[in-house]
N, C-alpha and C positions, 0 to 999 in steps of 0.2 A: 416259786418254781425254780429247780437245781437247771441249770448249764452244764452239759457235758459235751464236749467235743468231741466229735469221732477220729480216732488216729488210722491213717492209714498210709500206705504206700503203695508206690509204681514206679514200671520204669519204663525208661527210656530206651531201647535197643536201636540202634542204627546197623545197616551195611549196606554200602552201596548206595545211599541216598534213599532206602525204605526204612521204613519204622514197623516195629514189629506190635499190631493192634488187635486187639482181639473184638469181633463182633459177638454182643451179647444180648439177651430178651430183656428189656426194663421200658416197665408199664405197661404193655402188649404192644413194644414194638423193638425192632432192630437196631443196637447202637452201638457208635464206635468208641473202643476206651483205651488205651495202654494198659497194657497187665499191670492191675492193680487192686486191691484189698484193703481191709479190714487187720490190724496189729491183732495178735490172739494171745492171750494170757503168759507170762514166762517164757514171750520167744521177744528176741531183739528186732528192732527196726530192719539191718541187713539180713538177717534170717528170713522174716516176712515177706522180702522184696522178691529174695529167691525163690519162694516157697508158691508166691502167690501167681510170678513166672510162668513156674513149671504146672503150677494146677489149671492158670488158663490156657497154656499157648501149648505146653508140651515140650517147651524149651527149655533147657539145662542154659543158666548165665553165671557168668561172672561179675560182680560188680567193680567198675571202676570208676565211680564219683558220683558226687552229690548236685544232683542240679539247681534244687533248691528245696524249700519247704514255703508251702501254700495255705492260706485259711481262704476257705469257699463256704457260704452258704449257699446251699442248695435253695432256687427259689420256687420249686414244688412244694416242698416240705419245711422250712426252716431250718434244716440239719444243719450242724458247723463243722465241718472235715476240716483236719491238720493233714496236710499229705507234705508225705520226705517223695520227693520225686530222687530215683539214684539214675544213673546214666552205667550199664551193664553191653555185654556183648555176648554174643549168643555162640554156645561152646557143642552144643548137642542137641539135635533134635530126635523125642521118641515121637514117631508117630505113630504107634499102635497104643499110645497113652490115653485115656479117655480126661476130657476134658471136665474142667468144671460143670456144677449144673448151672443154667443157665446160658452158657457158654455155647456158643455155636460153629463160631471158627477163630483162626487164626491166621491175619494175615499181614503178608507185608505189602505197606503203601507211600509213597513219596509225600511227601510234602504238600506239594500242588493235587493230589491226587484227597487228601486229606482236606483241603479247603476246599476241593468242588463239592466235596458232601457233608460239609459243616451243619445242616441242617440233623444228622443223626449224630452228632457228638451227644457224647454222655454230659459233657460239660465243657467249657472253654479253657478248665486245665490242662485238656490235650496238647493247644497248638499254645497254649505258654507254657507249657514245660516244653517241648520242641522246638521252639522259639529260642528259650534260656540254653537249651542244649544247646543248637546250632552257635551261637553268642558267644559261647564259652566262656570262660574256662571252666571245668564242674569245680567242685570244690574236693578237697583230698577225701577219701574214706574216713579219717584220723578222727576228723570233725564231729560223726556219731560217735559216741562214746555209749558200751556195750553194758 
């Protein structure tokens, strides 16, 4: 049987001491995740970060670093996710943008606000990429090579 590893990404947005998370429907029910995705054919890592952003949250970012990169298996499924976690700041919000499907809202949440409801994470790569962010330092852009 082949091994293939899902590549994806998310990020991290901070202001003010909230994170910007977007709630979405997986498995019939409500969960919390950082705007984050699936890498799609011919597009770059930093492209995708942006891309996948703006299609959950509605929010236009900029990226400015790398938090880390993650291997998860999912233990629903056996999946094996590569995620580039980038660390980005939020430059524009459309809110007349319709969101992803699936996608239900977007919101910002602190920290401690994100661990009283740990119980709807999508996964515990939320609050370690949050973690590693707060921690610092990210790492330079330079790093993804395009």
């Amino acid at each position: 049987m082949a091994w293939h590893p899902h590549i994806t990404v998310a990020t991290v947005v901070e202001s003010a001491g909230r994170f910007l998370m977007v709630e979405e429907s997986k498995g019939g029910r409500l969960v919390l995740n950082q705007p984050a995705g699936h890498l799609e054919p011919d597009e770059t890592l930093k492209a995708a970060a942006i891309r996948e952003t703006l299609e959950e949250t509605g929010w236009t970012v900029e990226l400015t670093g790398v938090v880390g990169i993650y291997l998860y298996t999912a233990p629903s499924n056996g999946v094996t996710y590569q995620r580039v976690c980038f660390a980005a700041k939020a430059l524009h919000h459309d809110a007349s943008r319709s969101l992803d499907e699936g996608i239900v809202a977007a919101t910002w949440l602190s920290r401690d606000e994100l661990l009283e409801q740990s119980s709807r994470w999508r996964s515990e790569l939320i609050i370690r990429c949050i973690d590693d962010y707060l921690a610092g330092p990210s790492y330079d852009l330079a790093v993804v090579r395009d």
